[in-house]
Wavefront OBJ file of the C-alpha trace (Angstrom):
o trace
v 22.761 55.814 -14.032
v 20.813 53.038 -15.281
v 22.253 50.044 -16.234
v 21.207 49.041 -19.939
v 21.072 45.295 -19.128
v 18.380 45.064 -16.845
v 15.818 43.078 -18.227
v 12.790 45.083 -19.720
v 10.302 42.869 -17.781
v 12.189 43.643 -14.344
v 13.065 47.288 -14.792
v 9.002 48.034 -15.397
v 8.352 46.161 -12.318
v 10.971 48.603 -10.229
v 9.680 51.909 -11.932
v 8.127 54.352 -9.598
v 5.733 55.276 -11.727
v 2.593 53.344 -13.317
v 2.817 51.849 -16.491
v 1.341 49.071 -18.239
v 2.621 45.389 -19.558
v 2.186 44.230 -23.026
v -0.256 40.885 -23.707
v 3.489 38.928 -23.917
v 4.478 40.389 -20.842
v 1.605 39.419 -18.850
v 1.513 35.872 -20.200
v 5.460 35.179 -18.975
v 4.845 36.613 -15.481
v 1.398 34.162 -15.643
v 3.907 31.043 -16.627
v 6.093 31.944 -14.386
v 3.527 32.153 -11.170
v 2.326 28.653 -12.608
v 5.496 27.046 -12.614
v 6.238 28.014 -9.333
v 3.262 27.194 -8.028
v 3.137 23.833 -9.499
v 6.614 23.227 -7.458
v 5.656 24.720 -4.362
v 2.172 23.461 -3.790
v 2.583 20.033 -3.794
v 5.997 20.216 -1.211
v 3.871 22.365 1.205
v 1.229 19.702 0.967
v 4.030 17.207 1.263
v 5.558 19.060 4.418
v 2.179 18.980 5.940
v 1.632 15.496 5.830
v 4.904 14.613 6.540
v 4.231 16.981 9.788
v 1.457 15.704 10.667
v 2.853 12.106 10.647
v 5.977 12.748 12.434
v 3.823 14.453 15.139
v 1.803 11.105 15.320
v 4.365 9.141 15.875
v 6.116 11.129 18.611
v 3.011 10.726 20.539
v 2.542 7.141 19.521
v 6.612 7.278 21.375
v 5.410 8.773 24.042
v 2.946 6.153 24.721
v 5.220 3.291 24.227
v 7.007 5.049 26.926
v 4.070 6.101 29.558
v 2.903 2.787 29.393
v 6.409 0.762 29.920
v 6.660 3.057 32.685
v 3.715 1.933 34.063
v 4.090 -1.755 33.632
v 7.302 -1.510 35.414
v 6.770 1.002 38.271
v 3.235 0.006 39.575
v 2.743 -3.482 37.866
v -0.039 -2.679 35.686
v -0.625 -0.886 32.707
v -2.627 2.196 33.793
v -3.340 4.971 31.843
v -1.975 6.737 28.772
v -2.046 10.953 28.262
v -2.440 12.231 24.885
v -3.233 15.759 23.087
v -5.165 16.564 20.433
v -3.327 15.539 17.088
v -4.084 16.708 13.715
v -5.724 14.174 11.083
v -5.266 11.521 13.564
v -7.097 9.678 16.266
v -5.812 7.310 18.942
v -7.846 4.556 19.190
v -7.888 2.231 22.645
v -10.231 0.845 24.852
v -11.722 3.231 27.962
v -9.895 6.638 29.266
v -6.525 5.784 27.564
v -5.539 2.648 28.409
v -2.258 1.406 27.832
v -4.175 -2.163 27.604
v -5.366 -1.063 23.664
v -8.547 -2.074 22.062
v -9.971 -5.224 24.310
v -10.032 -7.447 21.365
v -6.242 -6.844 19.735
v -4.401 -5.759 22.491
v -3.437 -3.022 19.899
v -3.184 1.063 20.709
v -3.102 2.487 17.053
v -2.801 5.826 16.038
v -5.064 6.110 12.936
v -5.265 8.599 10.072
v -8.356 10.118 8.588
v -6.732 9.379 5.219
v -4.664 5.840 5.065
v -4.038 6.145 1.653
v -2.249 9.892 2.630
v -0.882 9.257 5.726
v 1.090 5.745 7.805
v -0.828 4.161 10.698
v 1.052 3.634 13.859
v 0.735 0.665 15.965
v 1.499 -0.121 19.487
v 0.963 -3.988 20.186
v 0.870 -3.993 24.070
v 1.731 -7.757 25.053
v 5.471 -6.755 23.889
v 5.612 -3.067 23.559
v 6.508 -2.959 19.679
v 5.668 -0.033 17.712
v 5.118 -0.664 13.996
v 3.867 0.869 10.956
v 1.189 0.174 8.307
v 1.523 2.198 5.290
v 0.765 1.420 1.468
v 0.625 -2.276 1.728
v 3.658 -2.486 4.023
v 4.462 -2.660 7.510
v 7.354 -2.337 9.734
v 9.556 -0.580 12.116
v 11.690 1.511 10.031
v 10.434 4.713 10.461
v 12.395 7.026 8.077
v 11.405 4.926 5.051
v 7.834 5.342 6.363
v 8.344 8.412 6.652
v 9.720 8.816 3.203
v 7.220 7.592 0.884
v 4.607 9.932 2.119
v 5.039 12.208 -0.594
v 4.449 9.301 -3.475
v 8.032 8.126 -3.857
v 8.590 4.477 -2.389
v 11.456 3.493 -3.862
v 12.480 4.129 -0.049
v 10.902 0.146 0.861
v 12.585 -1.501 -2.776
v 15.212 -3.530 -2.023
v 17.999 -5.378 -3.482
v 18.726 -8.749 -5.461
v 20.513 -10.086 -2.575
v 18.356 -9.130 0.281
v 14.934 -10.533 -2.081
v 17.075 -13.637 -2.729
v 17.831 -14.227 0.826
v 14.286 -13.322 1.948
v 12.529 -15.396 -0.722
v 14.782 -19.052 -0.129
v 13.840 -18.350 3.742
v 10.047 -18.259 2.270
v 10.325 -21.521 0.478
v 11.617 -23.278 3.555
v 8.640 -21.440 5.816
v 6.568 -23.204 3.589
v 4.812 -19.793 2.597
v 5.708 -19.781 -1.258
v 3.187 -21.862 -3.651
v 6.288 -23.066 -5.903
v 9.812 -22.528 -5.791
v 10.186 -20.071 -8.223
v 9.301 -16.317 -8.898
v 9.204 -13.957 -12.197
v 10.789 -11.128 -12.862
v 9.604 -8.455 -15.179
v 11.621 -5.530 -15.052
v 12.132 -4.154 -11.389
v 9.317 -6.158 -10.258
v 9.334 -9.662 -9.305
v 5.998 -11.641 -8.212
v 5.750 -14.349 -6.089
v 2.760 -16.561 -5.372
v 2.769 -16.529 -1.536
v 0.488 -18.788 1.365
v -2.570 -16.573 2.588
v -6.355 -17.923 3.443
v -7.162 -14.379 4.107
v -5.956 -11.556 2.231
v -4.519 -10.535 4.903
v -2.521 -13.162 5.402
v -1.369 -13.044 2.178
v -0.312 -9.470 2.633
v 1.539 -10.750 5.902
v 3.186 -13.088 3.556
v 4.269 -10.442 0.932
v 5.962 -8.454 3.105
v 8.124 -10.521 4.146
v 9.599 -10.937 1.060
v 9.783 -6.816 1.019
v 6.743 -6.440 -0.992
v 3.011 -6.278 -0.953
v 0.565 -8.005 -2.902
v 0.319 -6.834 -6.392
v -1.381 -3.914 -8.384
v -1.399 -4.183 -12.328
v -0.503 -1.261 -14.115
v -1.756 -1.919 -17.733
v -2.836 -4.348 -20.047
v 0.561 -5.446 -20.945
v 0.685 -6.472 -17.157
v -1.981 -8.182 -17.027
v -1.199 -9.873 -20.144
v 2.735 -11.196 -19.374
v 1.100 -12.545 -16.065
v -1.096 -14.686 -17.704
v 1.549 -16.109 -20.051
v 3.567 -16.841 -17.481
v 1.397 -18.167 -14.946
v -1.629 -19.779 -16.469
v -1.525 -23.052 -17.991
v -0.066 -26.710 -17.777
v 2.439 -27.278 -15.868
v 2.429 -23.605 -14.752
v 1.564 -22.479 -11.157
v -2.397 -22.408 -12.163
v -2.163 -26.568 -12.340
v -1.370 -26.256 -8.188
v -4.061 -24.049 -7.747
v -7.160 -25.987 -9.348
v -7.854 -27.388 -5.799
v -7.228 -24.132 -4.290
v -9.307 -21.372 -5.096
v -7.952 -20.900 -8.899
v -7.480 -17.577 -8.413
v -4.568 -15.118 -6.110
v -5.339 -12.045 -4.211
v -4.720 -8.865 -6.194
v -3.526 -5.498 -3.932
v -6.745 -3.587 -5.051
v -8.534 -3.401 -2.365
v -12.308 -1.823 -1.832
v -11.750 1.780 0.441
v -14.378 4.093 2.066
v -15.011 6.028 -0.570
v -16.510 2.895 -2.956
v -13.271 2.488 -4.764
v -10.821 -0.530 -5.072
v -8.008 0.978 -4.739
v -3.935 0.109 -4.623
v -2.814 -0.414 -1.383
v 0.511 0.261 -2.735
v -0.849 3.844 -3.283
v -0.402 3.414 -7.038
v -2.413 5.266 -9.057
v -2.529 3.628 -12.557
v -4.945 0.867 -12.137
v -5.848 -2.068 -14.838
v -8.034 -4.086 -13.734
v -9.704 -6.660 -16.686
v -13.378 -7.232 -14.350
v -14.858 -10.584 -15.079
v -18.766 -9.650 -16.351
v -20.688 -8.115 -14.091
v -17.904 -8.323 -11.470
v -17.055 -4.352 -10.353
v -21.280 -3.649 -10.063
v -21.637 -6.900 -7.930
v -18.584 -6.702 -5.590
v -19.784 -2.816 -4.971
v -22.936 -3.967 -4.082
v -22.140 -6.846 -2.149
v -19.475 -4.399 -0.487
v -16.712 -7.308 -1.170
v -13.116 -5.887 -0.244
v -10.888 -7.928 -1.679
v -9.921 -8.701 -5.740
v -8.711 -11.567 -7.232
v -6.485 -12.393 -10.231
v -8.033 -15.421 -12.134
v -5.886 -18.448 -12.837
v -8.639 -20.674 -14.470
v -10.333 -21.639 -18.005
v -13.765 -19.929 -18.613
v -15.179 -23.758 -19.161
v -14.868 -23.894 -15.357
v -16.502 -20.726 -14.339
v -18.730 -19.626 -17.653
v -17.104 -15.648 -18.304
v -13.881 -15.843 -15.876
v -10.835 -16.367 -18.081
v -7.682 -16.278 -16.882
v -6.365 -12.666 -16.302
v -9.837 -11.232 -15.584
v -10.330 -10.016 -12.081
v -13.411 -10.973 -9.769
v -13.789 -9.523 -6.489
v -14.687 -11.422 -3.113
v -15.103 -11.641 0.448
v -12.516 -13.088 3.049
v -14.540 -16.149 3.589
v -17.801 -17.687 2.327
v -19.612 -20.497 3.102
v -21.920 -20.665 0.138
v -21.155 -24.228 -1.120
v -20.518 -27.461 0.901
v -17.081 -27.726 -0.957
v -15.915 -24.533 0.458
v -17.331 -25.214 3.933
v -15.317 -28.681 3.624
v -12.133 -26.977 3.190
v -12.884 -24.558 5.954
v -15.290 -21.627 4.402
v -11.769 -20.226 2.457
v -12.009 -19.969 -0.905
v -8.836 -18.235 -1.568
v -5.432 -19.523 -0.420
v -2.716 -17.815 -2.156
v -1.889 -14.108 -2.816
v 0.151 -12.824 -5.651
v 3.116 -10.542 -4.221
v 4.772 -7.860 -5.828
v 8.445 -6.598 -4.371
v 10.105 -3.567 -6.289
v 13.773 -3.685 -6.685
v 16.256 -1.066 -6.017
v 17.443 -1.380 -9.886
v 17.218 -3.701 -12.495
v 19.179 -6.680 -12.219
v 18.996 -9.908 -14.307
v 17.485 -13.586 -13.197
v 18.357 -16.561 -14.741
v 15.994 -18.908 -16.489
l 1 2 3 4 5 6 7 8 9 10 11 12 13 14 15 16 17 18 19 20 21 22 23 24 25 26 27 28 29 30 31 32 33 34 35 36 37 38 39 40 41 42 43 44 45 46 47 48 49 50 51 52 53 54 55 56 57 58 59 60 61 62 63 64 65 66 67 68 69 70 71 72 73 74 75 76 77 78 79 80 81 82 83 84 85 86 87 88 89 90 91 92 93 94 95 96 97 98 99 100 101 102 103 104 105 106 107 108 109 110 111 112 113 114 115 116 117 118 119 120 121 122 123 124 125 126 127 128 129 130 131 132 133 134 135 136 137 138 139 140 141 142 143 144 145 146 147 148 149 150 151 152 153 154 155 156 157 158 159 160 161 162 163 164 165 166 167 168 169 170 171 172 173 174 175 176 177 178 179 180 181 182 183 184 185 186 187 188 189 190 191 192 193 194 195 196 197 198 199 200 201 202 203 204 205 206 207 208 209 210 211 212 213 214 215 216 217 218 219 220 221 222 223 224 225 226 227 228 229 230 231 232 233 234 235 236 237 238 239 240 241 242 243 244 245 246 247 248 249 250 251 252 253 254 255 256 257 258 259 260 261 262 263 264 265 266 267 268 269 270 271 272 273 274 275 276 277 278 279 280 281 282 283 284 285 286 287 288 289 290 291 292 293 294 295 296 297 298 299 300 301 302 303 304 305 306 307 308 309 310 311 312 313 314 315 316 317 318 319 320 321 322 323 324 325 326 327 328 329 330 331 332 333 334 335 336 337 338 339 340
């Protein structure tokens, strides 16, 4: 006997024999197959990377290993075995050698995609394996790990921690003034860097990376609270008048977050985005200076540059560097308050 609540839908699907669905019919099992797909593709894709990762980074073990083995049973580095890995390449000087690339002394497991997947790196004068990954680097792996599926709220950290990281930054030296803003979960920090990657260096320490605007309304409160006198733009005018942004130019002729954010503002000075991609300049920059000084940069509107350049005898006085500061960004677990 059939039991009278069994769904319609369900007890045509179990009938022996044919019969057809009505227009409604078809268009819930159609939303249904979409929702489920919508849910299940992205975690497979998210499983795969993940896989492929972890399967990096095993090997990238295993080479830490081979190699300390090595330098402690024979007295030289030697050699290094590896297999074939999946959307990554291993990348060291000669057959393997546990020596790395001639000029950084670095082994590094690279991705095809660094914006999808972490690079691992083996520094070889100390045997230290490390990660690079969305504008941050370290050695914990599970966070790493974590935020390969979009969500890094697995490298925020806490009030305390920031606090503690940021006073250790003022007496380094490596903070432009002794204060930071807070807007929302983010707080920004001007931090020391002649090269944006030293500026990057910087922001992670503080448990950030150098920042990406998000919208006007960014772009806007950092200008208010940054640009004018006796703001931090009046210690910049002899030092670039401008901060590294975290948009950075990638392979595919894009400036990109290295934060792996996705909504991008970015206010180009005139002419600016055509010139950098032609000039194939990296790096942005956040300006910090009155148009009067530079006809068409206002403060807020973003240029983009080269590490270096030695195009006026100014710059090549001061060392070729045009840009000395970076402006970090470092997310915080959950909202917390800052005195004024």
């Amino acid at each position: 006997m059939q039991s009278s609540g069994r769904l319609p839908l369900i007890n045509k699907l179990l009938k022996g024999k044919e019969e057809g669905f009505s227009l409604i019919e078809l268009v819930v099992v159609i939303a249904v197959l979409s929702a489920l797909s919508a849910i299940a593709i992205p975690q497979f894709t998210c499983i795969q990377r993940k896989a492929k990762a972890s399967t990096a980074l095993a090997a990238m073990r295993q080479i830490q290993t081979e190699c300390a083995v090595n330098t402690t049973s024979t007295g030289s580095s030697g050699t290094f075995l590896t297999g074939n890995l999946n959307s990554y390449q291993i990348q060291s000087d000669g057959s393997n050698s546990c020596s790395g690339v001639q000029s950084t002394g670095v082994i590094s497991a690279i991705p095809n995609n660094t914006s999808q997947l972490p690079t691992f790196l083996l520094a070889t004068n100390n045997n230290v394996l490390t990660f690079s990954f969305r504008g941050r680097t370290g050695t914990n792996f599970t966070d790493c790990l974590g935020v390969i599926c979009g969500d890094t709220s697995a490298f925020n950290i806490d009030m305390n921690t920031f606090e503690n990281r940021f006073n250790q930054a003022v007496s380094d030296g490596i903070t432009l003034e002794n204060n930071y803003y807070q807007r929302g979960d983010s707080i920004y920090v001007i931090v020391e860097g002649d090269t944006w990657e030293k500026a990057l260096e910087n922001a992670n320490k503080l448990g950030g990376t150098l920042a990406t605007i998000n919208d006007e309304e960014e772009n806007d409160w950092l200008v208010d609270e940054l640009w004018g006198n006796d703001k931090a733009s009046s210690n910049l005018t002899d030092k670039g008048g401008a901060v590294w942004l975290g948009q950075k130019l990638n392979d595919t002729g894009n400036y990109v977050s290295v934060a792996g954010e996705e909504q991008l503002y970015n206010f180009w000075g005139p002419g600016e985005y055509t010139d950098g991609l032609s000039k194939g300049e990296e790096y942005t920059i956040f300006n910090l200076y009155e148009g009067n000084d530079s006809p068409g940069r206002d403060p807020g509107m973003v240029s983009t540059v080269a590490n270096r350049q030695f195009n006026t005898p100014e710059l090549i006085e001061r060392g070729g560097t045009h840009i000395f500061y970076g402006l970090a960004e470092i997310k915080l677990n959950e909202i917390n308050d800052v005195l004024d």
